[in-house]
PDB file of N, CA, C and O in Angstrom:
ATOM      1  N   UNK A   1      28.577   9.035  47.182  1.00  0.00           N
ATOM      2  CA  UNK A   1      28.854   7.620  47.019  1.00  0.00           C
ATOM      3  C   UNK A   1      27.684   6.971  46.289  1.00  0.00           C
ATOM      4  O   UNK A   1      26.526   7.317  46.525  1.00  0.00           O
ATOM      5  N   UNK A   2      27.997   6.021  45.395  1.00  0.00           N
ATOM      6  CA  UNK A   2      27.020   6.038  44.328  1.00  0.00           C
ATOM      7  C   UNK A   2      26.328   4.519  45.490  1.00  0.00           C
ATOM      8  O   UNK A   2      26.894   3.896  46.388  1.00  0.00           O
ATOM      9  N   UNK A   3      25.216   4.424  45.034  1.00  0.00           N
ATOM     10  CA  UNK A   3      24.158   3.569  45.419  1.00  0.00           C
ATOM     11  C   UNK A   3      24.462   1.887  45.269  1.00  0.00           C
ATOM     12  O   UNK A   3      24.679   1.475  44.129  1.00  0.00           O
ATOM     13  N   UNK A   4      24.481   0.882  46.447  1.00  0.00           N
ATOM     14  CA  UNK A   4      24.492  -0.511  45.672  1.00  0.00           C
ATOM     15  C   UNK A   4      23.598  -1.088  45.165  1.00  0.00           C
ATOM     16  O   UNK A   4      22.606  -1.026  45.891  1.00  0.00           O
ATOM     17  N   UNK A   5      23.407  -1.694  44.170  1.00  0.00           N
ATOM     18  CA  UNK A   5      22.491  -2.433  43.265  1.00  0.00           C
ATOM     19  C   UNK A   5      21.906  -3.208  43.745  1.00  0.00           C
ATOM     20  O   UNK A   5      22.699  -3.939  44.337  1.00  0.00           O
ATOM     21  N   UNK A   6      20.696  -3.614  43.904  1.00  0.00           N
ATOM     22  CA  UNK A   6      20.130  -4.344  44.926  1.00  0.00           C
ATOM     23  C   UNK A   6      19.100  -5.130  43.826  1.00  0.00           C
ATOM     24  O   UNK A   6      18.955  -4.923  42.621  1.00  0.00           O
ATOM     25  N   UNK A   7      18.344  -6.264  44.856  1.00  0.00           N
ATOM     26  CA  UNK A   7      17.304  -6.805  44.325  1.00  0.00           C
ATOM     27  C   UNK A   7      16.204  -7.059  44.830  1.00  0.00           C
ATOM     28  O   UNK A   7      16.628  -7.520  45.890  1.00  0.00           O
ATOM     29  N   UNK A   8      14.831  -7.143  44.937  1.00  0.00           N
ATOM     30  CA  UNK A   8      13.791  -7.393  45.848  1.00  0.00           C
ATOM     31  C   UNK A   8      13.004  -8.574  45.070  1.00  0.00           C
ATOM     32  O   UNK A   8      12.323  -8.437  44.053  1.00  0.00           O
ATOM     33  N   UNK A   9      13.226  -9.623  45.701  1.00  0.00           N
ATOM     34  CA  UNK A   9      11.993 -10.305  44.830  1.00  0.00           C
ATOM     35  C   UNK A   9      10.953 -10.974  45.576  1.00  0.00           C
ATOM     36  O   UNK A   9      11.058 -11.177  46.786  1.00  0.00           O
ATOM     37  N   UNK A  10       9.362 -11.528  44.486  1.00  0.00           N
ATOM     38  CA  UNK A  10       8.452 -12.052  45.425  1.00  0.00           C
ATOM     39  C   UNK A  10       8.947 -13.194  45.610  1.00  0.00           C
ATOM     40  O   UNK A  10      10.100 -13.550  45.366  1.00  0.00           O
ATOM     41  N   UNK A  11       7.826 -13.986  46.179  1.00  0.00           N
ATOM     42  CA  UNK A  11       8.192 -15.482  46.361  1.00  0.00           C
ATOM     43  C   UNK A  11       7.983 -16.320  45.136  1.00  0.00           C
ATOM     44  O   UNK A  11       8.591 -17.343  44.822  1.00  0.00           O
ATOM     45  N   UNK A  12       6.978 -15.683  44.472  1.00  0.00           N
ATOM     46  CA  UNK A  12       7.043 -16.438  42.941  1.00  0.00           C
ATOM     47  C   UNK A  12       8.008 -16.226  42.423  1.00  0.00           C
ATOM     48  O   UNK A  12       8.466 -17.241  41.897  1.00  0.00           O
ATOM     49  N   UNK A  13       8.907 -14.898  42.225  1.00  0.00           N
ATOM     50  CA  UNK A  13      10.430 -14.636  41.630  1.00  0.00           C
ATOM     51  C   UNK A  13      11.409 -15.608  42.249  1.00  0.00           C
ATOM     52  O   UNK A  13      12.089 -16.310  41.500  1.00  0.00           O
ATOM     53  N   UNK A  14      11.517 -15.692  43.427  1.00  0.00           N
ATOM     54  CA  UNK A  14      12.141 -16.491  44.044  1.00  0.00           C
ATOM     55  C   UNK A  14      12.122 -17.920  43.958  1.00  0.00           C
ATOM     56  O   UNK A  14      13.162 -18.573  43.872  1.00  0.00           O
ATOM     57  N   UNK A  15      10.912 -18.465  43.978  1.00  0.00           N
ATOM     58  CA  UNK A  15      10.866 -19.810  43.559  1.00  0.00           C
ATOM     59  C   UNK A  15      11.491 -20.460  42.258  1.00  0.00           C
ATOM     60  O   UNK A  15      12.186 -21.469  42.136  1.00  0.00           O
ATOM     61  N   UNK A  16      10.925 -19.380  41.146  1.00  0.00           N
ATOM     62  CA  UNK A  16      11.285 -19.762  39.768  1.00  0.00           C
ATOM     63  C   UNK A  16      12.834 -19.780  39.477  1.00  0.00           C
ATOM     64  O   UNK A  16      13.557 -20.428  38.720  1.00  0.00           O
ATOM     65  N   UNK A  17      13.015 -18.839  40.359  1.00  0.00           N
ATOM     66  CA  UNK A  17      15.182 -18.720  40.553  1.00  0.00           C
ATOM     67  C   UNK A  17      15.609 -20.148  41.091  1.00  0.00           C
ATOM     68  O   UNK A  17      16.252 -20.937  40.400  1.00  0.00           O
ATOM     69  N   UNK A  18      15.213 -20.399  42.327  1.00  0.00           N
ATOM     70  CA  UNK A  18      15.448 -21.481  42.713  1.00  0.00           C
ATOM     71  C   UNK A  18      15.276 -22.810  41.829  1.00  0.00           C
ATOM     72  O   UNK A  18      16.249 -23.560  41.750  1.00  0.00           O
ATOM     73  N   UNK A  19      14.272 -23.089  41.264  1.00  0.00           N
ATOM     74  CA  UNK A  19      14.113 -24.090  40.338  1.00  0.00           C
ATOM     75  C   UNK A  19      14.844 -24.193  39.128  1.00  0.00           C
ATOM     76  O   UNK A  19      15.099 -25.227  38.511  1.00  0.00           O
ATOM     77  N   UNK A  20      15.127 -23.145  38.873  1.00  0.00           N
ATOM     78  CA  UNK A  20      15.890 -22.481  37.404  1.00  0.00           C
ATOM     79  C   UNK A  20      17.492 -23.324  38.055  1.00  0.00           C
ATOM     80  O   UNK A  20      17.924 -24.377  37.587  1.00  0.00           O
ATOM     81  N   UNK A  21      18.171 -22.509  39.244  1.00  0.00           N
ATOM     82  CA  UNK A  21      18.958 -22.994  39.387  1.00  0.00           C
ATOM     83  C   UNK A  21      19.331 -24.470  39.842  1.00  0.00           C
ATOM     84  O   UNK A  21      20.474 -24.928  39.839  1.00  0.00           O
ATOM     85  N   UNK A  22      18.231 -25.109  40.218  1.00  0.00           N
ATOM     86  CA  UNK A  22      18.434 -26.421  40.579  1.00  0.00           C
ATOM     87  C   UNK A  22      18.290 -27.358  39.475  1.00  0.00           C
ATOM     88  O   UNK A  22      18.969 -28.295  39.054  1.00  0.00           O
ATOM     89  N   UNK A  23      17.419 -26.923  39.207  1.00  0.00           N
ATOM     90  CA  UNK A  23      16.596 -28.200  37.885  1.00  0.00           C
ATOM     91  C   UNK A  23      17.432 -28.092  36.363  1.00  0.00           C
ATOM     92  O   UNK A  23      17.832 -29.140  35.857  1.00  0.00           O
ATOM     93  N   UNK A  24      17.676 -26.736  35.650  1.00  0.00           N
ATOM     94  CA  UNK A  24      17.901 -26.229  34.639  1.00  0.00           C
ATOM     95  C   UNK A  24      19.211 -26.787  33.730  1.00  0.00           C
ATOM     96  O   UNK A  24      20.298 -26.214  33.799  1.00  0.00           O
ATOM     97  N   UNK A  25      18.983 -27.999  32.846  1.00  0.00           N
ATOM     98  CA  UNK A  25      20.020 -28.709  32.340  1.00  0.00           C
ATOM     99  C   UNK A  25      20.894 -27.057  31.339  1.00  0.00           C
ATOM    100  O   UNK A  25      21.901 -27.348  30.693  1.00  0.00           O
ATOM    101  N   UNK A  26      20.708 -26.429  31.325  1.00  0.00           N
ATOM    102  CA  UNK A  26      21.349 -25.062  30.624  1.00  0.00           C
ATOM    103  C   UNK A  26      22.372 -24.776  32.020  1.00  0.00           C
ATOM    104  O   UNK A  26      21.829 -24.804  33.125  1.00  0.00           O
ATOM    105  N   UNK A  27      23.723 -24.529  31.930  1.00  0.00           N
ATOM    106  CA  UNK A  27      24.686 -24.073  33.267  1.00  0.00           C
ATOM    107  C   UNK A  27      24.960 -22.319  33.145  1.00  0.00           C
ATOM    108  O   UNK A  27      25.350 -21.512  33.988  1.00  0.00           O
ATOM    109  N   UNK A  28      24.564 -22.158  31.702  1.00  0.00           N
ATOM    110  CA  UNK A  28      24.845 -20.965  32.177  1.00  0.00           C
ATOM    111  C   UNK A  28      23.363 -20.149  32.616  1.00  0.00           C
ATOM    112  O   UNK A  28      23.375 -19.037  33.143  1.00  0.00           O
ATOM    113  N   UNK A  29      22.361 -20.755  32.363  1.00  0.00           N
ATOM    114  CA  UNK A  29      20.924 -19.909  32.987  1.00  0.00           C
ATOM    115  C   UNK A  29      21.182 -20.349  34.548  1.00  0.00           C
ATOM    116  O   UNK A  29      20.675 -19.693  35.458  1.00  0.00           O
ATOM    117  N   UNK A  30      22.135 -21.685  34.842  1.00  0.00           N
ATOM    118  CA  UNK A  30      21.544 -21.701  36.490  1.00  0.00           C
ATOM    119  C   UNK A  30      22.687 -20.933  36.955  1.00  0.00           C
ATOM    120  O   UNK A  30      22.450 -20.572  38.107  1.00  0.00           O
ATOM    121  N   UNK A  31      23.887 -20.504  36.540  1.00  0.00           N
ATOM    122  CA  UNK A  31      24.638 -20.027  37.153  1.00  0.00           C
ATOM    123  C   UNK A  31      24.164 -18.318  37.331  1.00  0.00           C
ATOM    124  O   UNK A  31      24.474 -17.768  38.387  1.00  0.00           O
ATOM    125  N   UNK A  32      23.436 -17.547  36.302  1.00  0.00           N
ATOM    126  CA  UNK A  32      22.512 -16.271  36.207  1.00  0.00           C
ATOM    127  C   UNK A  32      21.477 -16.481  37.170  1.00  0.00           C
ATOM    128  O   UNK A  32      20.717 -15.531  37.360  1.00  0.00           O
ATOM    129  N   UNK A  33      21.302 -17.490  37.789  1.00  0.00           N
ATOM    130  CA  UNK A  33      20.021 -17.377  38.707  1.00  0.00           C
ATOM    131  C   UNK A  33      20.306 -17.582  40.158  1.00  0.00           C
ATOM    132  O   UNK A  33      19.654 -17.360  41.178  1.00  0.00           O
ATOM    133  N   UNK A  34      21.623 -18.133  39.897  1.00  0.00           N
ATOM    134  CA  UNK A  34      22.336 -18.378  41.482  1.00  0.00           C
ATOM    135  C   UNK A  34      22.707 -16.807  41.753  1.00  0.00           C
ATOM    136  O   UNK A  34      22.457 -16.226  42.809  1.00  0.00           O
ATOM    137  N   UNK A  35      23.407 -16.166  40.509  1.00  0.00           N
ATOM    138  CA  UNK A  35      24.103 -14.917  40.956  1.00  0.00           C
ATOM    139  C   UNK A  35      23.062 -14.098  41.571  1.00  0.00           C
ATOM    140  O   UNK A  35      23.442 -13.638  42.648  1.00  0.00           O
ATOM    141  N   UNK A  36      21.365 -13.619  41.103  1.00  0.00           N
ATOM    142  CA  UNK A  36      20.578 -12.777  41.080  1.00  0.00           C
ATOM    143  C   UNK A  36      20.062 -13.304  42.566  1.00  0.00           C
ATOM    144  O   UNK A  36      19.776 -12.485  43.439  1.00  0.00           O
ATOM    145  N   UNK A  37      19.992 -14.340  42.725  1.00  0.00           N
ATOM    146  CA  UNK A  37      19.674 -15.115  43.955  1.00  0.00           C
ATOM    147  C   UNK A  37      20.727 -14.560  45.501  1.00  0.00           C
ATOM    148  O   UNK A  37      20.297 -14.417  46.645  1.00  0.00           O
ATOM    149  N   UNK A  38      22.118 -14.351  45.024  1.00  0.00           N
ATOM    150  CA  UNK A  38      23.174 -14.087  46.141  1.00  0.00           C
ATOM    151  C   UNK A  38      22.607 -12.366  45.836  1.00  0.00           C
ATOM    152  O   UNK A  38      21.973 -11.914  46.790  1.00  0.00           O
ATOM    153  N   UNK A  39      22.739 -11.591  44.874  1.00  0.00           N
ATOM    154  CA  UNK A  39      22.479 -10.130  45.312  1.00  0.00           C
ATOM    155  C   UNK A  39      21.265 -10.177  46.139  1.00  0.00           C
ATOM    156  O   UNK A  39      21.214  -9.623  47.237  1.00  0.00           O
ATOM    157  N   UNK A  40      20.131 -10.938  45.541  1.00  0.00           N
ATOM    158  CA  UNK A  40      18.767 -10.694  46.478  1.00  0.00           C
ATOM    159  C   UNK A  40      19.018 -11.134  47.809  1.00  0.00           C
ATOM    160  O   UNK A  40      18.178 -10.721  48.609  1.00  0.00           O
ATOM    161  N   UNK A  41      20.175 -12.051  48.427  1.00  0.00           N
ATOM    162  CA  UNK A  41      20.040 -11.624  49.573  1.00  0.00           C
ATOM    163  C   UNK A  41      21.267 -11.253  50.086  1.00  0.00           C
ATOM    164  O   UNK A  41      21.929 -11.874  50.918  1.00  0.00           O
ATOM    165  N   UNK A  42      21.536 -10.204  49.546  1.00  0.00           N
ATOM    166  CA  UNK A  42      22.045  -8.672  50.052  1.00  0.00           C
ATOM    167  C   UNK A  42      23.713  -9.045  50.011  1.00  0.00           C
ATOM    168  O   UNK A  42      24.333  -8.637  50.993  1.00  0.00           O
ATOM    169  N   UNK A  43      24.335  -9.621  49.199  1.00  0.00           N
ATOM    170  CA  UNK A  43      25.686  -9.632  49.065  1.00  0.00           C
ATOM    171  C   UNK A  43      25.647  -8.618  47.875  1.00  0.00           C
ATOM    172  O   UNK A  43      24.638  -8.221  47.293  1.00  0.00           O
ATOM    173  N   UNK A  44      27.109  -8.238  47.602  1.00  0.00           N
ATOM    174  CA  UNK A  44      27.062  -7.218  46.824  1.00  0.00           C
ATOM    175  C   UNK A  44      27.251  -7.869  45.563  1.00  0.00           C
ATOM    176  O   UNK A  44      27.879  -8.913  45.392  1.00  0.00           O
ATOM    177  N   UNK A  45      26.493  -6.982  44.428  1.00  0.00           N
ATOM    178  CA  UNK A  45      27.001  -7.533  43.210  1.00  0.00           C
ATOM    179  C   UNK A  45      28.481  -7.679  42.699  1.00  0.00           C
ATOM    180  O   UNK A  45      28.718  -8.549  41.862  1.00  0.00           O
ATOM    181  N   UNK A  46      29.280  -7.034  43.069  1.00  0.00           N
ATOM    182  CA  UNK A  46      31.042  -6.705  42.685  1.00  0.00           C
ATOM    183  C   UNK A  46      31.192  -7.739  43.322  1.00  0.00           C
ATOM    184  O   UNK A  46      31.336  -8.623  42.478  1.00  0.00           O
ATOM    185  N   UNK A  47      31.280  -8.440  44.954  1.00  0.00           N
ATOM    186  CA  UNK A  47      31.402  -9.449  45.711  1.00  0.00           C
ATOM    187  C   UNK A  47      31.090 -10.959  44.957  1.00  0.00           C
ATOM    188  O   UNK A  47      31.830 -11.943  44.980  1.00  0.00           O
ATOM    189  N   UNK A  48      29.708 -10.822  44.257  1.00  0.00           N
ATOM    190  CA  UNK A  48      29.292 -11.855  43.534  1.00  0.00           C
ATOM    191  C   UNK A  48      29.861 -12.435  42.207  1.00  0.00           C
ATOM    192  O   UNK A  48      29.951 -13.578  41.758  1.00  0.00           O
ATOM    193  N   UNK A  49      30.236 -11.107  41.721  1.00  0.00           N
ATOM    194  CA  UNK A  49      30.720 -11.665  40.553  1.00  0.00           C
ATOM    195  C   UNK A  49      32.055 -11.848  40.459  1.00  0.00           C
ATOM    196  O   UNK A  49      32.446 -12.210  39.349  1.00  0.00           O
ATOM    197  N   UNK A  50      33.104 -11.662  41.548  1.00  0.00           N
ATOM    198  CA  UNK A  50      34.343 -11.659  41.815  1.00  0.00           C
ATOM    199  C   UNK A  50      34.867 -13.186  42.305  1.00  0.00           C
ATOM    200  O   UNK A  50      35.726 -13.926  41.824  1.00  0.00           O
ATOM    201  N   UNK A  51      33.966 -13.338  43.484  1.00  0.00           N
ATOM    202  CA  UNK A  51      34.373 -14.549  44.394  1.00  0.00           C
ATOM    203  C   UNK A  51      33.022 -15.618  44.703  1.00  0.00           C
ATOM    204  O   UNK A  51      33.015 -16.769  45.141  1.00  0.00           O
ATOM    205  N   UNK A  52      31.980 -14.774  44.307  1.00  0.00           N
ATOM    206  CA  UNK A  52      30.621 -15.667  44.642  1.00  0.00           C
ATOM    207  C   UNK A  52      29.947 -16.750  43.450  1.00  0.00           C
ATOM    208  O   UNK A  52      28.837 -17.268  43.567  1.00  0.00           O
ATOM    209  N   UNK A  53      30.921 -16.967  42.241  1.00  0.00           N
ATOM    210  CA  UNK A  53      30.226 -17.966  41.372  1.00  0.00           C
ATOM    211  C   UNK A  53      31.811 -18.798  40.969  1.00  0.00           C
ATOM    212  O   UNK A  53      33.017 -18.615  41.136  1.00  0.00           O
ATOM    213  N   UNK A  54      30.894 -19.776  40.356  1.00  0.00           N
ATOM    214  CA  UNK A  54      31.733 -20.812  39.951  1.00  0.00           C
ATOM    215  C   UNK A  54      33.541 -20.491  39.234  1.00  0.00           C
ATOM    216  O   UNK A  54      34.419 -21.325  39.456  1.00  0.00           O
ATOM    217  N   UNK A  55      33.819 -19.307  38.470  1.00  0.00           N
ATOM    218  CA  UNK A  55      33.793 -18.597  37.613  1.00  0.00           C
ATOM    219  C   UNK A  55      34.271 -16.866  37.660  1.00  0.00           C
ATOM    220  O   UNK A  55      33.465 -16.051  37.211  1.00  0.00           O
ATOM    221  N   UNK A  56      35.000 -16.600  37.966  1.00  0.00           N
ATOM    222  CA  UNK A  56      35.352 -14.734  38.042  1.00  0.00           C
ATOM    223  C   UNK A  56      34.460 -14.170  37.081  1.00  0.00           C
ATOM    224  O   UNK A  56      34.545 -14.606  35.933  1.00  0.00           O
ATOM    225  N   UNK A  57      33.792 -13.461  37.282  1.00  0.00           N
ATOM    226  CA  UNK A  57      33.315 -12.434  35.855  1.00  0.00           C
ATOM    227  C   UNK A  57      33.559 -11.829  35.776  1.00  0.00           C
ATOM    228  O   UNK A  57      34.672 -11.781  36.301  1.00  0.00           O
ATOM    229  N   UNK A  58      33.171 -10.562  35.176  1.00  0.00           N
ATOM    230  CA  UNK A  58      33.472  -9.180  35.309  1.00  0.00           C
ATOM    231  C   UNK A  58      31.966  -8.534  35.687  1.00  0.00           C
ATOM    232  O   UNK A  58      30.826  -8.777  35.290  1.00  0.00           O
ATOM    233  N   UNK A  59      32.586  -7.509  36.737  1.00  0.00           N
ATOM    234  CA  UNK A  59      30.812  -7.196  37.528  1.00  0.00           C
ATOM    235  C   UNK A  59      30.085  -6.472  36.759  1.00  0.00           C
ATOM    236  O   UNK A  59      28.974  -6.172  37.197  1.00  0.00           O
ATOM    237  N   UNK A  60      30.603  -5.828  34.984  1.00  0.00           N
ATOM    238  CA  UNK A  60      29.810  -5.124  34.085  1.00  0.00           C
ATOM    239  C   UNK A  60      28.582  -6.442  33.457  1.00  0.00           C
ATOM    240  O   UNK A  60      27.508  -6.276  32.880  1.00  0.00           O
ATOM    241  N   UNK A  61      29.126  -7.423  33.769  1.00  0.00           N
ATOM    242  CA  UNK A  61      28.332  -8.858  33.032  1.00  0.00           C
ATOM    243  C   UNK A  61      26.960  -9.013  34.540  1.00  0.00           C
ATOM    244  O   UNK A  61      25.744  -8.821  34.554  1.00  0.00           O
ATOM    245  N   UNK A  62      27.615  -9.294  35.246  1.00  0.00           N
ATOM    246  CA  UNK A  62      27.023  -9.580  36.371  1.00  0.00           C
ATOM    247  C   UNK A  62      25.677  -8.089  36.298  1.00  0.00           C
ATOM    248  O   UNK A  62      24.463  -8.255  36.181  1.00  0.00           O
ATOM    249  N   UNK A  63      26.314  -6.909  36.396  1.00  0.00           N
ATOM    250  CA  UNK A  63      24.726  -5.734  36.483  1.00  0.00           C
ATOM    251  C   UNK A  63      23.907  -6.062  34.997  1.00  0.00           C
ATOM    252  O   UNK A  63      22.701  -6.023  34.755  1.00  0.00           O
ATOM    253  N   UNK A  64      25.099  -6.409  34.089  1.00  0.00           N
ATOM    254  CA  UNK A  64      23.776  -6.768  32.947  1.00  0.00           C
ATOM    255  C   UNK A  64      22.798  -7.665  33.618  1.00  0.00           C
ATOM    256  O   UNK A  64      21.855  -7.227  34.277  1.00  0.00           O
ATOM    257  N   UNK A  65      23.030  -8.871  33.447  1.00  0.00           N
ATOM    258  CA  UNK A  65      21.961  -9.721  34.254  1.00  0.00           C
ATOM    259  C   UNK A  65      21.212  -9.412  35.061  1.00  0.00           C
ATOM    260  O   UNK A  65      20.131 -10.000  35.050  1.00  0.00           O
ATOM    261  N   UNK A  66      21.442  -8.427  36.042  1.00  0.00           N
ATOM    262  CA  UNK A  66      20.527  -8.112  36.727  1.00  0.00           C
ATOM    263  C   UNK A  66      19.551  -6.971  36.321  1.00  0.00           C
ATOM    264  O   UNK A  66      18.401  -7.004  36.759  1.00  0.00           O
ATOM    265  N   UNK A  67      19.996  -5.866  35.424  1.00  0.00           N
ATOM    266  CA  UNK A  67      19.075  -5.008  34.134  1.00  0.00           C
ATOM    267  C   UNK A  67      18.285  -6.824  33.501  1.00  0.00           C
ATOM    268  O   UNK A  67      17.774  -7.296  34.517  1.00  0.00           O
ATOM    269  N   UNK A  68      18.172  -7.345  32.883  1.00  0.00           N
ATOM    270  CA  UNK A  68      17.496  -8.377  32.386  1.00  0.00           C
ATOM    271  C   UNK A  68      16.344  -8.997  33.151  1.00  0.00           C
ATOM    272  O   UNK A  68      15.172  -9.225  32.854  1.00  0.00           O
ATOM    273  N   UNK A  69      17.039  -9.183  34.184  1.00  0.00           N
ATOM    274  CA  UNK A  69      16.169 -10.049  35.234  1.00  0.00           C
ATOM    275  C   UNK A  69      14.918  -8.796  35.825  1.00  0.00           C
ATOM    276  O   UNK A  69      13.773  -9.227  35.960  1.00  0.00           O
ATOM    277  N   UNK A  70      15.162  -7.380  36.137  1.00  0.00           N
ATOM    278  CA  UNK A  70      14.621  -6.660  36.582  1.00  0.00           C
ATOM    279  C   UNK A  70      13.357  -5.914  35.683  1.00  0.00           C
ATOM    280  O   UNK A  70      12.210  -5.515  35.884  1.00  0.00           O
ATOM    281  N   UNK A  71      14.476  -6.010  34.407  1.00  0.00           N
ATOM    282  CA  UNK A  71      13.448  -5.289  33.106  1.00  0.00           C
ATOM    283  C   UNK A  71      12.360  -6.757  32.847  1.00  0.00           C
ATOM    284  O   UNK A  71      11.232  -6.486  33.257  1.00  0.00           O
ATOM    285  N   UNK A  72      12.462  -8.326  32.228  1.00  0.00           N
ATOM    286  CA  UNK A  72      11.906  -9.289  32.049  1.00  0.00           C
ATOM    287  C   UNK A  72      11.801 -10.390  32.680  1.00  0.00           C
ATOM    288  O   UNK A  72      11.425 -11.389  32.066  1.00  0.00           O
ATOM    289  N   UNK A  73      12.098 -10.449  33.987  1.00  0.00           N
ATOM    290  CA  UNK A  73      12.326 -11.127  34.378  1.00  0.00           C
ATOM    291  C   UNK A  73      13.208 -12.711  34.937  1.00  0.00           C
ATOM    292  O   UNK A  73      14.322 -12.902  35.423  1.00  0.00           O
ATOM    293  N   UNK A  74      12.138 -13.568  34.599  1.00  0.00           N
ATOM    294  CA  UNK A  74      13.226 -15.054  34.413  1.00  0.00           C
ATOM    295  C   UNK A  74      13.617 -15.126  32.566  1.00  0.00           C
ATOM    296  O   UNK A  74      14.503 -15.550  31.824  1.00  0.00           O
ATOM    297  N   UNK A  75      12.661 -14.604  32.512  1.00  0.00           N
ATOM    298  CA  UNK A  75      12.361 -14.483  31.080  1.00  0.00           C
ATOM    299  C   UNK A  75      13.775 -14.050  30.463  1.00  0.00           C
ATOM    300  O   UNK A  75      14.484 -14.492  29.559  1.00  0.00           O
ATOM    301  N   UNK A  76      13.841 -13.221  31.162  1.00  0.00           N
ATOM    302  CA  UNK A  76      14.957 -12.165  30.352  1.00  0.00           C
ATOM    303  C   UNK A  76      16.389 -12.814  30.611  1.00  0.00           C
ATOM    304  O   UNK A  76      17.410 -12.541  29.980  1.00  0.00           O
ATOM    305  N   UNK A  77      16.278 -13.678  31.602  1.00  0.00           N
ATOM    306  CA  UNK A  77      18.317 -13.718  31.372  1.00  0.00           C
ATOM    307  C   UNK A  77      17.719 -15.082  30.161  1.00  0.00           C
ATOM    308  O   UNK A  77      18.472 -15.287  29.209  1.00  0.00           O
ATOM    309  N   UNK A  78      16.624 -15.801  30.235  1.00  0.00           N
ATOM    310  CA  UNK A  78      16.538 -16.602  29.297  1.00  0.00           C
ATOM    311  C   UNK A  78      16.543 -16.292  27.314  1.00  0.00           C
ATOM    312  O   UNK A  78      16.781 -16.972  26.316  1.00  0.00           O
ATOM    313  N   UNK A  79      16.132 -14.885  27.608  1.00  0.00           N
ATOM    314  CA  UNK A  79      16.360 -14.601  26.202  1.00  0.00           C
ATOM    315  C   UNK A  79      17.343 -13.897  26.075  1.00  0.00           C
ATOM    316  O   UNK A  79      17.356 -13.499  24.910  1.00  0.00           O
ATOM    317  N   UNK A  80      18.242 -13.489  26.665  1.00  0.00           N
ATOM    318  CA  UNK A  80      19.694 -12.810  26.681  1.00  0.00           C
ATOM    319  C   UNK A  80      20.770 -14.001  26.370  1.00  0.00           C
ATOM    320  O   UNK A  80      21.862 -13.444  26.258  1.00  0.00           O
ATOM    321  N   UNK A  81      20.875 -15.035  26.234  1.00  0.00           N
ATOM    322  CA  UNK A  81      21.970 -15.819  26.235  1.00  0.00           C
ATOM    323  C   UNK A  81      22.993 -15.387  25.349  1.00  0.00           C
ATOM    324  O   UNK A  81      22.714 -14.738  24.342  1.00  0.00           O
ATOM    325  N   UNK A  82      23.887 -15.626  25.579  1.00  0.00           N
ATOM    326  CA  UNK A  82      24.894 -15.594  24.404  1.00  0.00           C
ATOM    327  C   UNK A  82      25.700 -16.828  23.992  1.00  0.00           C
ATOM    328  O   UNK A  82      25.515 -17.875  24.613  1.00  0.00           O
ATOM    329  N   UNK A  83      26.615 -16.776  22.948  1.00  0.00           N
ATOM    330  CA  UNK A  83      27.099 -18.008  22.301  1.00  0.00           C
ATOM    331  C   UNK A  83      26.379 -18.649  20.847  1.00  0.00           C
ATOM    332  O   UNK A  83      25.222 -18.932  20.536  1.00  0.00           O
ATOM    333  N   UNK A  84      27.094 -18.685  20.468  1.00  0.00           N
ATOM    334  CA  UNK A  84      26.461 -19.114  19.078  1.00  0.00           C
ATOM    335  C   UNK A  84      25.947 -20.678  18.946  1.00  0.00           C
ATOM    336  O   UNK A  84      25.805 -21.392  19.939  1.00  0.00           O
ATOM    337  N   UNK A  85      25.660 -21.167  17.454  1.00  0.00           N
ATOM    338  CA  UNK A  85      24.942 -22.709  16.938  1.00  0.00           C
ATOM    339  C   UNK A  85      25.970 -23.266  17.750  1.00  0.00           C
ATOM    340  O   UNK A  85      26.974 -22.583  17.952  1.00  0.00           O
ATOM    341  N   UNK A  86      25.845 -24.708  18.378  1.00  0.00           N
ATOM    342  CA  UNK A  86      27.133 -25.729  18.289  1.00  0.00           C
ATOM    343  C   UNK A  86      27.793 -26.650  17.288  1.00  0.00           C
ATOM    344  O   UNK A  86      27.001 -27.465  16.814  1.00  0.00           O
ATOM    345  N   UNK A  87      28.994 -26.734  16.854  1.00  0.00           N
ATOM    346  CA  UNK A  87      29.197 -27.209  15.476  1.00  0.00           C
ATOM    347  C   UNK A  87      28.902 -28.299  15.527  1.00  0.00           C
ATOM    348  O   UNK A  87      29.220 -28.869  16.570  1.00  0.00           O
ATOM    349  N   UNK A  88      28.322 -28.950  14.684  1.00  0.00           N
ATOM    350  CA  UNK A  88      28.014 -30.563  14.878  1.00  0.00           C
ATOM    351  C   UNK A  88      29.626 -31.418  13.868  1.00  0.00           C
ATOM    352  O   UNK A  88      30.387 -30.982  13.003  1.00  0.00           O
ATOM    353  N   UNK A  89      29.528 -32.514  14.462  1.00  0.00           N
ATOM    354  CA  UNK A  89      30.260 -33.404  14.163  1.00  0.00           C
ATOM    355  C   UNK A  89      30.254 -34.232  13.172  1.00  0.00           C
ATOM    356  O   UNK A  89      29.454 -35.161  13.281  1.00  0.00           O
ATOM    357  N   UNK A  90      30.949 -34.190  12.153  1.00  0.00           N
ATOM    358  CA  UNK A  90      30.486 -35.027  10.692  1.00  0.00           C
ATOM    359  C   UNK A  90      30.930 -35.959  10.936  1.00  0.00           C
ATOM    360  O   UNK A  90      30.851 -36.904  10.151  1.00  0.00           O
TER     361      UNK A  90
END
């Protein structure tokens, strides 16, 4: 049986999640910091990304984020974004 994906973080990791998700006018960095926030305390990632965010994902999106967050940290779901320019309005 393959292993669940887990997360351990310090309290500085933790804080910066927390703030990220509270403060962070960007919805999709606070919604990546809420998710990494529910695995770290010990819900499952498949659980999280199914029924635990705003949003269904797919739980291949959800372990990316957490490869990001683990490899760079806050850093990293911040330089991972996706979505392109926004068109401006003539």
């Amino acid at each position: 049986m393959p292993q669940r994906r887990t997360v351990t973080l310090t309290d500085e990791q933790r804080q910066q999640l927390l703030h990220h998700r509270d403060h962070d006018p960007r919805p999709d960095l606070r919604e990546r910091c809420a998710a990494v926030l529910k695995v770290a305390d010990g819900q499952s990632p498949y659980a999280v990304a199914r029924e635990g965010l705003l949003r269904p994902r797919d739980p291949d999106t959800l372990y990316q984020w957490l490869g990001y967050f683990q490899a760079e940290g806050v850093a990293g779901l911040l330089a991972h974004r996706h979505g392109g320019p926004r068109r401006r309005c003539l």
